[in-house]
C-alpha positions in Angstrom: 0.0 0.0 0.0 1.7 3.2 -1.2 -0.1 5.4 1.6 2.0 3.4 4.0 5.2 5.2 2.7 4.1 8.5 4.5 5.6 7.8 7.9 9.0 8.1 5.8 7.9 12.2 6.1 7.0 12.0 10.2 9.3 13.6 12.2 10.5 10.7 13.9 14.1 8.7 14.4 12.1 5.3 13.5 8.3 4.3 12.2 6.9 1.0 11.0 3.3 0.6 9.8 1.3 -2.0 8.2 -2.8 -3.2 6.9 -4.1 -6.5 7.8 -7.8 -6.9 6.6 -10.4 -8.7 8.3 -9.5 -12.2 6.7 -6.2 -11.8 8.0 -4.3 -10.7 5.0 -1.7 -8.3 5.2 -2.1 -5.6 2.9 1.1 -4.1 3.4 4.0 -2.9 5.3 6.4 -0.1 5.5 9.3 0.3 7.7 11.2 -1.9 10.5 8.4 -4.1 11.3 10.5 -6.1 13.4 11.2 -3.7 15.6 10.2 -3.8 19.3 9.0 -0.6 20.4 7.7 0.6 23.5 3.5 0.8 23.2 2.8 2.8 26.1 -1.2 2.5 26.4 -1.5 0.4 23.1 -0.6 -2.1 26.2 -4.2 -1.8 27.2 -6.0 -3.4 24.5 -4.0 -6.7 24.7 -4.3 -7.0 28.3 -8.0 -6.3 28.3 -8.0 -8.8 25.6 -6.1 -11.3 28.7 -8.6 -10.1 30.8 -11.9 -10.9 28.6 -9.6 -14.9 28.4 -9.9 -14.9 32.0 -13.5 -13.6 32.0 -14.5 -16.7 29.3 -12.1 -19.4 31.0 -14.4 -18.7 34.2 -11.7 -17.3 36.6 -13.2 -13.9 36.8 -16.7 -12.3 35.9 -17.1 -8.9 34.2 -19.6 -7.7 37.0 -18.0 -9.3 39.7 -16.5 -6.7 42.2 -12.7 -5.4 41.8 -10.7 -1.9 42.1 -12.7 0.3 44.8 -15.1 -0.3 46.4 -18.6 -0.7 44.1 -16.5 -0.8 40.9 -16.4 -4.7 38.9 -13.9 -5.7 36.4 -15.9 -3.8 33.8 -15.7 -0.5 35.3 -12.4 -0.7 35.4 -12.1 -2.1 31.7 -14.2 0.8 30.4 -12.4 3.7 32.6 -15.5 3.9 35.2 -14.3 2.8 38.3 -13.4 6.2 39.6 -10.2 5.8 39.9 -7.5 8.5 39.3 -5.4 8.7 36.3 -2.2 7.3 38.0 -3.0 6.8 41.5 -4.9 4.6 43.3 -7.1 7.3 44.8 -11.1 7.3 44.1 -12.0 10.4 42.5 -16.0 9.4 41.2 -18.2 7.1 42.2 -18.4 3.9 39.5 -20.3 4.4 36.7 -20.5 8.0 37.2 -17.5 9.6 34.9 -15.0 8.1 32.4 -11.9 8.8 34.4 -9.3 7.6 32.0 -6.9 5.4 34.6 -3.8 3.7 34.2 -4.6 2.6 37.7 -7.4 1.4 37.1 -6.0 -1.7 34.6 -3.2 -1.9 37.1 -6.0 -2.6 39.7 -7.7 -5.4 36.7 -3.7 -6.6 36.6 -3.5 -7.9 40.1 -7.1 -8.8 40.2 -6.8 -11.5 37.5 -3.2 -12.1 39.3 -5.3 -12.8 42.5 -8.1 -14.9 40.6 -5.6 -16.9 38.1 -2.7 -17.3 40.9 -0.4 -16.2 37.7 1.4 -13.0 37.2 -0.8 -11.0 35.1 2.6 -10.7 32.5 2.7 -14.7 32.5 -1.1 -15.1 32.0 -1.2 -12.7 29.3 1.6 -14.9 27.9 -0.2 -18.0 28.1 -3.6 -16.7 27.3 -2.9 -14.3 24.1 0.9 -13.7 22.9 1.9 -17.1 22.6 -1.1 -18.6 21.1 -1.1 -15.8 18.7 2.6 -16.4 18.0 3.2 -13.0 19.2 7.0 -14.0 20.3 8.4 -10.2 20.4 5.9 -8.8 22.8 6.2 -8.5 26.6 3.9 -7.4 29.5 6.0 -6.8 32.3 5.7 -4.1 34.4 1.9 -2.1 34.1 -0.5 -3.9 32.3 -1.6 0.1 31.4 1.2 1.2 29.6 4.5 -0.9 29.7 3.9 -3.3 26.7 6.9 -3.5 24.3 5.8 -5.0 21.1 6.3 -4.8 17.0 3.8 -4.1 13.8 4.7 -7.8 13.4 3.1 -9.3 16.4 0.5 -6.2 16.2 -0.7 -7.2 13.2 -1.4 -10.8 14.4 -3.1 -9.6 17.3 -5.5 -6.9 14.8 -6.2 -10.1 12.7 -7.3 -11.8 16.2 -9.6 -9.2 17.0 -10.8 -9.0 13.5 -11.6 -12.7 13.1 -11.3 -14.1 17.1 -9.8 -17.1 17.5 -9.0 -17.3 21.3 -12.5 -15.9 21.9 -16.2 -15.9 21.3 -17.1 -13.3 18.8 -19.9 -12.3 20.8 -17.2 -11.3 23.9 -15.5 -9.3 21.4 -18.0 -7.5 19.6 -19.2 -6.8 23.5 -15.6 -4.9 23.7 -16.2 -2.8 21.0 -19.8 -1.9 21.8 -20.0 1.4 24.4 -20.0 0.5 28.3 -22.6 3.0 30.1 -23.3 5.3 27.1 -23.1 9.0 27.1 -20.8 9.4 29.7 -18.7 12.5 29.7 -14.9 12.7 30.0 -11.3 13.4 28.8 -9.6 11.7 26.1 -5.7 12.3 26.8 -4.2 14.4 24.1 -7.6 15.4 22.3 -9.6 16.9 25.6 -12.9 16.6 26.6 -15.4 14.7 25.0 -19.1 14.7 24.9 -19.9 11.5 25.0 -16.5 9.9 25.7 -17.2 6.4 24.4 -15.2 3.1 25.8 -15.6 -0.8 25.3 -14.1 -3.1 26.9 -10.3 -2.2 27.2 -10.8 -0.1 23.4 -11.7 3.4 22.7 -14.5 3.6 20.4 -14.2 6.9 18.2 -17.9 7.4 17.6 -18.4 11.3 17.1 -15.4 12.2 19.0 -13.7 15.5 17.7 -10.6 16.0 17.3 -9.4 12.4 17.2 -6.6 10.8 16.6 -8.0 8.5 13.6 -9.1 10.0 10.2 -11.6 12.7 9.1 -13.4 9.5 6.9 -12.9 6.9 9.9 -16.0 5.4 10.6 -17.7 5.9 13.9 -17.9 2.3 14.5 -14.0 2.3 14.7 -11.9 1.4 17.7 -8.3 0.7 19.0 -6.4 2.8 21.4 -3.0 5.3 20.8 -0.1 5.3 23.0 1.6 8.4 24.1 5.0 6.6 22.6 3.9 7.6 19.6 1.9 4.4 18.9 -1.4 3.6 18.0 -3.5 0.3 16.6 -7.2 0.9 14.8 -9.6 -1.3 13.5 -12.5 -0.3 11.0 -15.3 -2.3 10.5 -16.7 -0.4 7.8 -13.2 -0.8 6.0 -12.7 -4.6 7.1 -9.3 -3.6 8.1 -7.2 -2.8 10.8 -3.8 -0.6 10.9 -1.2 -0.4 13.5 1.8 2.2 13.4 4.8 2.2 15.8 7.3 5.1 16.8 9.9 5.9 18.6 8.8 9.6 19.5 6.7 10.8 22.4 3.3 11.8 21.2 2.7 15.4 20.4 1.2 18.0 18.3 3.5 16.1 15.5 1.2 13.5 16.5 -2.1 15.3 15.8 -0.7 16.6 12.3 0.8 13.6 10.7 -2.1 10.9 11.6 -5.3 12.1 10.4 -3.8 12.8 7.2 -2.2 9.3 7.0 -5.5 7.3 8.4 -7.5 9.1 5.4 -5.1 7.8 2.9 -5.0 4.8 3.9 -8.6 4.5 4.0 -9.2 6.2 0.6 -6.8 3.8 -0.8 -8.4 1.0 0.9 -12.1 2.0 -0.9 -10.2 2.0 -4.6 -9.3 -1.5 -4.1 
């Protein structure tokens, strides 16, 4: 796919990028796709994907309690417990705001550590990477935000999520459907939103403005971006996924080169 070649004109050191459609074919690729790069909160969607493993394998429930008190394993998968952003301090009551909270998947970490009696790292191990083949991804450290991975193993897991495999397609098209609807609340980088729509561990883009995907991404979208300089979408209405990797902080470079570049892709994706 020639729109791929435009991360060659980001300002960053080093950029990968690649297409996988919905049947699992990859489209294309551009860049060092090998290359392990830090994902920051692109963590989140695989380990919510470990968590919904745990939720079908029976070790934990969705509505079951976990975090502070009142919240369950989904408010803290769809940013509602009420937690902080990074501290364990209750700043809502569940349900009532979408608090965006690397706490709060730290808190779903050691819950399905506590319920599994496995390291979450190890159980996401067991329960996604390696049964996807995704050798040249970790976990360790925050299940919110320390996930070091490549476009390789990222496409693998988009193709997954696409087309599940390790899970009922019901479970998943749960995860991409809005938890508590037309809540208010801050999307990092973009500000607030009204409504700020979540699934299950994935931002859904709905009519979110500005966003971080393209002008022509449909609102049935979802993925998450990583403050790396990372991000991973899946359209259903395009029957594709992208993911693109950086090594550069997010920023207004951020902002600038991604909207243009999701719009290509996706306009090149419709003359197919």
């Amino acid at each position: 796919m020639q729109s791929l070649a435009m991360i060659e004109n980001w300002p960053v050191p080093t950029a990968a990028a690649a297409v996988v459609t919905s049947d699992g074919t990859l489209l294309g690729s551009h860049g060092p796709t090998a290359h392990r790069f830090p994902l920051a909160s692109v963590t989140k969607p695989l380990a919510a994907y470990a968590a919904l493993v745990a939720y079908e394998e029976g070790a934990v429930e969705l509505d079951e309690p976990a975090g502070p008190e009142g919240s369950t394993v989904r408010h803290l998968l769809a940013h509602t417990s009420g937690l902080a952003f990074d501290e364990h301090r209750v700043t809502a009551p569940p349900g009532n705001r979408r608090l965006y909270s690397n706490a709060g998947f730290e808190a779903l970490g050691d819950h399905i550590a506590k319920a599994t009696d496995i390291p979450f790292a190890e159980y996401a191990r067991q329960a996604v990477l390696e049964p996807l083949g995704m050798t040249s991804t970790t976990l360790e450290g925050s299940p919110a935000k320390d996930g070091v991975s490549t476009v390789d193993d990222l496409v693998r897991f988009a193709a997954e999520v696409q087309a599940p495999r390790l899970l009922d397609p019901r479970t998943v098209l749960e995860a991409q459907t809005v938890v508590h609807p037309g809540l208010k609340g801050v999307l990092p980088g973009y500000g607030h939103q009204n409504p700020n729509d979540w699934g299950l561990g994935f931002e859904i883009r709905d009519s979110k403005s500005p966003h971080w995907t393209g002008d022509s991404s449909s609102p049935a979208t979802f993925g998450h971006f990583g403050q790396s300089g990372t991000f991973l979408w899946i359209d259903p209405a395009a029957g594709a996924a992208c993911v693109a990797l950086t090594d550069r902080n997010f920023g207004p470079w951020a902002s600038e080169a991604w909207t243009p570049f999701t719009d290509a892709v996706l306009a090149e994706l419709r003359s197919r």
